[in-house]
Structure formats: C-alpha cells, structure tokens
Backbone as CSV, one residue per row, in Angstrom:
resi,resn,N_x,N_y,N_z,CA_x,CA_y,CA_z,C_x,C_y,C_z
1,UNK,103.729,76.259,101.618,102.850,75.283,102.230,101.439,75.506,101.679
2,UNK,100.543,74.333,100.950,99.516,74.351,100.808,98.298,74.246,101.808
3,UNK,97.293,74.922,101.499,96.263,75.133,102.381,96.064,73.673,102.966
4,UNK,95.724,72.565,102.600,95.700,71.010,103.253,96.662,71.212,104.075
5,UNK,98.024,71.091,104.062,99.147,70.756,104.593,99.014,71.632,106.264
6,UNK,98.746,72.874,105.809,98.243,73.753,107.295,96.991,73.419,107.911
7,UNK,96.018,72.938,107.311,94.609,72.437,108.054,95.282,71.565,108.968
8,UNK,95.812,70.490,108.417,96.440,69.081,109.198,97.076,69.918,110.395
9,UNK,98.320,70.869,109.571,99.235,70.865,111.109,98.219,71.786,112.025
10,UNK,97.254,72.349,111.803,96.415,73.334,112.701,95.934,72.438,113.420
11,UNK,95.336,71.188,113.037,94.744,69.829,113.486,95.424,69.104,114.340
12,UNK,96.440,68.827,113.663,97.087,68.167,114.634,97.787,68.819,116.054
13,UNK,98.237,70.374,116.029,98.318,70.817,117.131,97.336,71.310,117.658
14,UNK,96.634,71.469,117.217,94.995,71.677,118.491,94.903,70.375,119.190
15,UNK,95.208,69.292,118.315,94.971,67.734,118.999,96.283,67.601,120.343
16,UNK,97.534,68.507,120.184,98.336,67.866,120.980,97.654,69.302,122.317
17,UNK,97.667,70.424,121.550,96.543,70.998,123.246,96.042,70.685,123.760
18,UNK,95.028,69.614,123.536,93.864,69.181,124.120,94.159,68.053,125.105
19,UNK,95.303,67.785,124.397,96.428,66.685,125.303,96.811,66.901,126.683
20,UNK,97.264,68.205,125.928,97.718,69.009,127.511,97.067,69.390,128.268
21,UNK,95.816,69.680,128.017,94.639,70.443,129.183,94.442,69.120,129.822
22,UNK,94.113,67.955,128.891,93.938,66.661,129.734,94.680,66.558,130.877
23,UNK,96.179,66.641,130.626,96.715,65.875,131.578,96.986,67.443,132.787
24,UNK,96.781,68.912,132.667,97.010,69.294,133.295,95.647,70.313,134.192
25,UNK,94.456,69.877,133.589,93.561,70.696,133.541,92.073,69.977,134.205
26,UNK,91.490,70.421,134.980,90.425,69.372,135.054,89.143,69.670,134.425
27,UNK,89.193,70.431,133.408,88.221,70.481,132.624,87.568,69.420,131.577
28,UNK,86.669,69.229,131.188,86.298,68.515,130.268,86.073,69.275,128.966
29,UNK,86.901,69.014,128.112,86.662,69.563,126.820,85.969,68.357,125.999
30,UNK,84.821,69.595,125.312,83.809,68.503,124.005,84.689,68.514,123.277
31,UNK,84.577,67.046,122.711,85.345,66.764,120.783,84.763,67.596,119.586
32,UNK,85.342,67.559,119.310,84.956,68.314,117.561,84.401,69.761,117.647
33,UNK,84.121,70.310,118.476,83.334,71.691,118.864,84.564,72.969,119.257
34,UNK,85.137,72.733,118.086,86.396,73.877,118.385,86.044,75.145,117.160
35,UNK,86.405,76.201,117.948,86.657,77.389,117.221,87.328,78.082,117.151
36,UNK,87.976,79.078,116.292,89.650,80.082,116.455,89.327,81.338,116.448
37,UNK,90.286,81.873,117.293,90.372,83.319,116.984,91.741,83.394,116.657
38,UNK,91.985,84.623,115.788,93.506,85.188,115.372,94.268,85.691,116.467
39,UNK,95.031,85.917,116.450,96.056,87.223,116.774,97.477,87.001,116.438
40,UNK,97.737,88.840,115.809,98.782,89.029,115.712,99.777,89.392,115.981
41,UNK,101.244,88.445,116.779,101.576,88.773,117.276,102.332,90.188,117.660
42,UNK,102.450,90.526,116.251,102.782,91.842,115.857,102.111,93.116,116.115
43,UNK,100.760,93.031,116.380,99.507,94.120,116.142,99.455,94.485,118.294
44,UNK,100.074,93.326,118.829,100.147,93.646,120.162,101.371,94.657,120.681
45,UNK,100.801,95.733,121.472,102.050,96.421,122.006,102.015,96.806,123.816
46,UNK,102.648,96.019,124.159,102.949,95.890,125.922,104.142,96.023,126.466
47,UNK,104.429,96.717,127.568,105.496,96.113,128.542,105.857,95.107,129.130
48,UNK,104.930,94.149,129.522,105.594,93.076,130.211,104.681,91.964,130.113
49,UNK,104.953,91.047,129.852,104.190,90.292,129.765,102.580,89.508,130.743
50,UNK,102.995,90.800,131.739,101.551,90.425,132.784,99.886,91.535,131.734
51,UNK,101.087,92.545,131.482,100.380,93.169,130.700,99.691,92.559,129.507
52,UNK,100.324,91.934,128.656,100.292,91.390,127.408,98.774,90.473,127.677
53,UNK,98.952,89.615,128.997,97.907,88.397,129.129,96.985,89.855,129.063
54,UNK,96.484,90.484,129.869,95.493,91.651,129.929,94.721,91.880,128.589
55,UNK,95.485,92.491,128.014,95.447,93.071,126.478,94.545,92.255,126.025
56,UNK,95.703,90.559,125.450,95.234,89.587,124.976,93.779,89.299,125.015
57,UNK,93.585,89.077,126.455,92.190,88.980,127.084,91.429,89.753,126.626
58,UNK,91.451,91.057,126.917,90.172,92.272,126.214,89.909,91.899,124.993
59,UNK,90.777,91.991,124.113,90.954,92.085,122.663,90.308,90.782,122.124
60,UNK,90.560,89.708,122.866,90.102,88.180,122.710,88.636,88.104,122.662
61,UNK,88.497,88.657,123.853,86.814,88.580,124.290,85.760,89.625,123.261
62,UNK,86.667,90.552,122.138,85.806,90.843,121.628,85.608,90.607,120.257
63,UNK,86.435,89.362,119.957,86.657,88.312,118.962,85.373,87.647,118.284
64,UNK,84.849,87.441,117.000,84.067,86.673,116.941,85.097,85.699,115.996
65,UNK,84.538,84.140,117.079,85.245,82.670,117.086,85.132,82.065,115.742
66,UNK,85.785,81.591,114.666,85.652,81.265,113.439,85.927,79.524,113.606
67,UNK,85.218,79.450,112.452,85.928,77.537,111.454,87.089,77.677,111.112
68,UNK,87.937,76.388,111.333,88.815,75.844,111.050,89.481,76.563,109.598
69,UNK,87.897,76.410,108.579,88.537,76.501,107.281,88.261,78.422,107.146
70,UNK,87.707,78.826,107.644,87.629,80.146,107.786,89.286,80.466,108.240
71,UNK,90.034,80.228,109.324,91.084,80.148,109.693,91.963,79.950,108.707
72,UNK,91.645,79.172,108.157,93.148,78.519,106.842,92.839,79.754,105.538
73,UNK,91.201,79.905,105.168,91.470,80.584,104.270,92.444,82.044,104.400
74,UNK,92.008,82.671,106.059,92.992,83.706,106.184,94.176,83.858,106.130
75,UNK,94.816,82.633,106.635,96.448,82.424,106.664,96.607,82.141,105.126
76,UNK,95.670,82.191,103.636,96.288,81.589,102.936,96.604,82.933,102.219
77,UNK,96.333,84.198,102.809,96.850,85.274,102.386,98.402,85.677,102.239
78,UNK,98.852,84.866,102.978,100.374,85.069,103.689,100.454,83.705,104.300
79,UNK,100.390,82.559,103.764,100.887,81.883,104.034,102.054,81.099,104.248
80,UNK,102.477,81.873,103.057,104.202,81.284,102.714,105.111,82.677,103.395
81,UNK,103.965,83.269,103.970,104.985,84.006,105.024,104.812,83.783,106.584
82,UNK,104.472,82.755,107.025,104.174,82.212,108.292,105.371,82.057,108.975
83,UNK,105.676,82.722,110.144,106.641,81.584,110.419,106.702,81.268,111.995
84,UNK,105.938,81.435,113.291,105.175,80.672,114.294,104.148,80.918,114.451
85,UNK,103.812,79.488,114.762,102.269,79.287,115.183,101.769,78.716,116.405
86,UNK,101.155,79.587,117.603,100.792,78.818,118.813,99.839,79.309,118.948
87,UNK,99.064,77.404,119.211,97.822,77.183,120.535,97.241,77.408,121.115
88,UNK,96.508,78.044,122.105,96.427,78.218,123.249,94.651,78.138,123.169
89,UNK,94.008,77.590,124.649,93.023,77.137,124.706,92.571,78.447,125.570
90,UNK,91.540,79.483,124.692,91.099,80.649,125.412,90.085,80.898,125.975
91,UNK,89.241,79.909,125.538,87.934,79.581,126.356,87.116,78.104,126.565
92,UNK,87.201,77.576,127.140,86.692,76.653,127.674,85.026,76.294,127.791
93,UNK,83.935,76.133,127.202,82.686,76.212,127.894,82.125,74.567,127.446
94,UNK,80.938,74.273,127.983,80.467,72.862,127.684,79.888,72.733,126.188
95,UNK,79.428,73.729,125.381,79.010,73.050,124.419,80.235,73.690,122.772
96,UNK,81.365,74.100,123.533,82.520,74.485,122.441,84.041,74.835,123.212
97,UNK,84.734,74.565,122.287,86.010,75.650,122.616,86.650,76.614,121.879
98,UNK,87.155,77.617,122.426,87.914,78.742,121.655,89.310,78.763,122.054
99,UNK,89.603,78.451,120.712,91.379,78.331,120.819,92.057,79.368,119.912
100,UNK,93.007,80.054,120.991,93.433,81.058,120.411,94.845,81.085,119.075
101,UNK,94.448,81.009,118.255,96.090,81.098,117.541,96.980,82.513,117.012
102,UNK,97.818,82.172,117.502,98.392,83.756,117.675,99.819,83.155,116.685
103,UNK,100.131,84.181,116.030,101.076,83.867,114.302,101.935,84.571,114.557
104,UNK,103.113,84.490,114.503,104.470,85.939,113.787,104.496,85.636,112.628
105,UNK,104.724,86.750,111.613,105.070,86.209,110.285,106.425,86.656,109.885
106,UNK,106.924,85.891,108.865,108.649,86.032,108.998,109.252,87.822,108.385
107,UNK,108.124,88.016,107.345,108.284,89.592,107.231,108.223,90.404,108.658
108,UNK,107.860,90.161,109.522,107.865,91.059,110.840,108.921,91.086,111.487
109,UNK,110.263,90.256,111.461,110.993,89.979,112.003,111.987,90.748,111.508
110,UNK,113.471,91.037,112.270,114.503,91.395,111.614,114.573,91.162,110.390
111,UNK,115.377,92.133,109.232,115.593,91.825,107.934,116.640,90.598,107.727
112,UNK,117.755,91.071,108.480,119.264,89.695,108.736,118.441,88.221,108.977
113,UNK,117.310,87.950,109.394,117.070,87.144,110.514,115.846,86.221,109.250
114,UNK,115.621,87.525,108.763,114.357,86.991,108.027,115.344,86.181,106.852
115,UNK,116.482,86.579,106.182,117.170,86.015,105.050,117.533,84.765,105.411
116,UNK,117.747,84.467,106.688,117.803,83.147,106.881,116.649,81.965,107.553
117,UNK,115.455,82.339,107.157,114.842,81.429,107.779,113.377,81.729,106.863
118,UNK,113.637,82.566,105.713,112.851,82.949,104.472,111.671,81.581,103.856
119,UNK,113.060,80.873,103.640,112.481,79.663,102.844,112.157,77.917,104.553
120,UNK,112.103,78.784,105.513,111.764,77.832,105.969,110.302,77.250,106.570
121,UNK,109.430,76.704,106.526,108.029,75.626,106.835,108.160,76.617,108.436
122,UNK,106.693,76.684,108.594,106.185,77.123,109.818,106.347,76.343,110.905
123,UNK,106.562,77.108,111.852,106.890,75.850,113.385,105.239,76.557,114.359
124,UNK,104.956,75.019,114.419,103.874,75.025,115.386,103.611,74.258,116.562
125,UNK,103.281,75.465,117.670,103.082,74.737,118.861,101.875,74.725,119.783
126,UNK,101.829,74.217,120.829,100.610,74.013,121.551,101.142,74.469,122.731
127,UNK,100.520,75.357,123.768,101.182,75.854,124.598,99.537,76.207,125.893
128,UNK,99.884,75.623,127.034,98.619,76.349,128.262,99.607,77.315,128.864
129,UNK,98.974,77.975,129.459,99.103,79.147,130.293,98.750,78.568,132.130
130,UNK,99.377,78.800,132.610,99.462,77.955,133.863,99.496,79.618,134.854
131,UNK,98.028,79.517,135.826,98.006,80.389,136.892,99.565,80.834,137.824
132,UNK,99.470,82.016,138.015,100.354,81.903,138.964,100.459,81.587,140.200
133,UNK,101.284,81.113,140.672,101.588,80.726,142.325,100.730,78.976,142.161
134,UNK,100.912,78.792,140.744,100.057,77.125,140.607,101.130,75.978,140.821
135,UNK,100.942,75.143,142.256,101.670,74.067,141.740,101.644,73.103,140.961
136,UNK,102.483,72.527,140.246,102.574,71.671,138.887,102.111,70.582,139.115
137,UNK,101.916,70.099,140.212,101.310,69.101,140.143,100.214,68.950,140.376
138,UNK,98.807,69.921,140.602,97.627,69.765,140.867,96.956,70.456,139.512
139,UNK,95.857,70.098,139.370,95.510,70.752,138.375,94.683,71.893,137.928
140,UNK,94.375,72.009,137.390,93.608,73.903,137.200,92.622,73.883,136.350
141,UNK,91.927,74.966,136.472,91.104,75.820,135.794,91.630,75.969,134.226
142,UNK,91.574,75.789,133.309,91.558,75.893,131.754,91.245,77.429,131.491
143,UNK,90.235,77.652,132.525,89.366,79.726,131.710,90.099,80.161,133.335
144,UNK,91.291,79.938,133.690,91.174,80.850,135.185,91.740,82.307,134.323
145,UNK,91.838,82.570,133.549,92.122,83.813,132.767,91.136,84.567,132.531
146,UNK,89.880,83.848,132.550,88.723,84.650,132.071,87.498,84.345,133.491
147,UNK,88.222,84.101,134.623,87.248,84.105,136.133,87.996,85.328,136.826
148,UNK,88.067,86.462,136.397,88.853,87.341,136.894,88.675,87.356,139.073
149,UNK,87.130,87.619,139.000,86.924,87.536,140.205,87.880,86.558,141.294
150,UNK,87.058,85.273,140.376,87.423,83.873,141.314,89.049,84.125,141.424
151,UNK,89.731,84.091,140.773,91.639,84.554,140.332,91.939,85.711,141.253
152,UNK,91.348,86.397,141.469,91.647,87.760,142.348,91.957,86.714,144.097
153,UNK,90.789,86.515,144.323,90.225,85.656,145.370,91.346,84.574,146.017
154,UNK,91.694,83.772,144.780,92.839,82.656,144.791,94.115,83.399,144.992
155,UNK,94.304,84.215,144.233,95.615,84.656,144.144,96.086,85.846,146.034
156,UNK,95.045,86.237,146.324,94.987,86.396,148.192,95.112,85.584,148.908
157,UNK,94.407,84.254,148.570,94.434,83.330,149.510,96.117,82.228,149.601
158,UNK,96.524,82.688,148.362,97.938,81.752,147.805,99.039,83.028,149.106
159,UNK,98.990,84.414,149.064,99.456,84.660,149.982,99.661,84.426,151.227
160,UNK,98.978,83.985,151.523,98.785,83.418,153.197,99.213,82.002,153.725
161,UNK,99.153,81.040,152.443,99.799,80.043,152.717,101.237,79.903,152.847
C-alpha cells in the first residue's frame, strides 16, 4: 500500500469516528483540527483489559499529538507490514482533537497466522470506548476517560441506582 492510499483510508476512518461520537456522544467536535498519537499494540503489556485502558491513558497523555502526514510518514516504515488499524477519539477539547491510532503489525503475530494473511491490505476501524454501567441509549462524555475525578463520582452514583 502506497503512502496516498493510507492517508485516504486514515481519512476516511477518522471521518467514520467522528460519525460515531456524533451520534453517540454529546460533544462537539471542531472540523479539520485533528491530531494522532501512535500506539503499539504490541509495546503494551497488561492483564486485563481494565488495566490496559489505565496504561493506555498514562502513556497517551504523555504523547506529543502529530499531523496526519507526520503519521503516514511513520507507518511508511513498515507499511506493507500493517495489518490493523483502530480509531479511537482520545481527547476531545474545543480548539482540536486527539485521535488515538493504535496498529498490530502482521510480523507480531503468530508465524502460521502471519503466512496466511502476509500478502493481505490493512483492515481499518473506528471504534469509541463507551463508560461503564452507560446506557446505550443516552449519550456521553467523549474524554470520560480522561475526567478521572468526575468518572469516580458517576461510577458511585450508578451503584445506587
């Protein structure tokens, strides 16, 4: 995959995130004011996935947020060894956003696993992170990951109901 070909699909799934915060999020996200951070999914090591959000978080927050094409030039190191790519909207504020993209690459994977899926195009997705004890049908906070306080607070008060 050529560097164009990944700008687009980076583009176009940041475009279908933004989709999703719309319809599930009551935040207002600015247009065009997006920025990335990496991660690899590989370079993370946790027990459980409550843990993992934790990690993520620290490690995130001490991220400095890059361009689009800053982004592509890195993946064009290993590009043709990509093989998922997800989304995720990690910070929210009024005059930008930070969207996290987090990669496996197909060398990281089983050797058996990797021979068959060697020669295949990167799969990319867009994915929110939804509070716990949140019902699906009301909508949320976009940064309740990064209001630790306020989340502490909510997540007591969800007991009692």
């Amino acid at each position: 995959m050529d560097n164009e070909i990944l700008e687009e699909n980076i583009k176009i799934t940041t475009d279908h995130l933004l989709e999703l915060v719309k319809k599930n999020c009551w935040n207002i996200i600015t247009n065009n004011r997006y920025h990335y951070i990496l991660t690899d999914v590989n370079s993370l090591e946790y027990i459980n996935l409550h843990e993992l959000r934790k990690i993520k978080q620290k490690t995130n927050s001490k991220k400095t947020p890059q361009s689009l094409n800053s982004v592509v030039e890195t993946f064009a190191e290993f590009n043709d060894d990509l093989y998922d790519v997800v989304l995720y909207v990690f910070k929210a504020k009024n005059n930008k956003t930070i969207i996290e993209i987090e990669y496996l690459k197909k060398s990281d994977l089983d050797p058996e696993y990797y021979q068959k899926i060697k020669d295949n195009s990167p799969m990319f997705h867009a994915k929110i992170i939804m509070p716990p004890h949140q019902n699906q049908l009301v909508k949320f906070d976009v940064n309740w990951q990064n209001n630790n306080v306020l989340n502490s607070v909510k997540k007591i008060l969800s007991r009692f109901k």
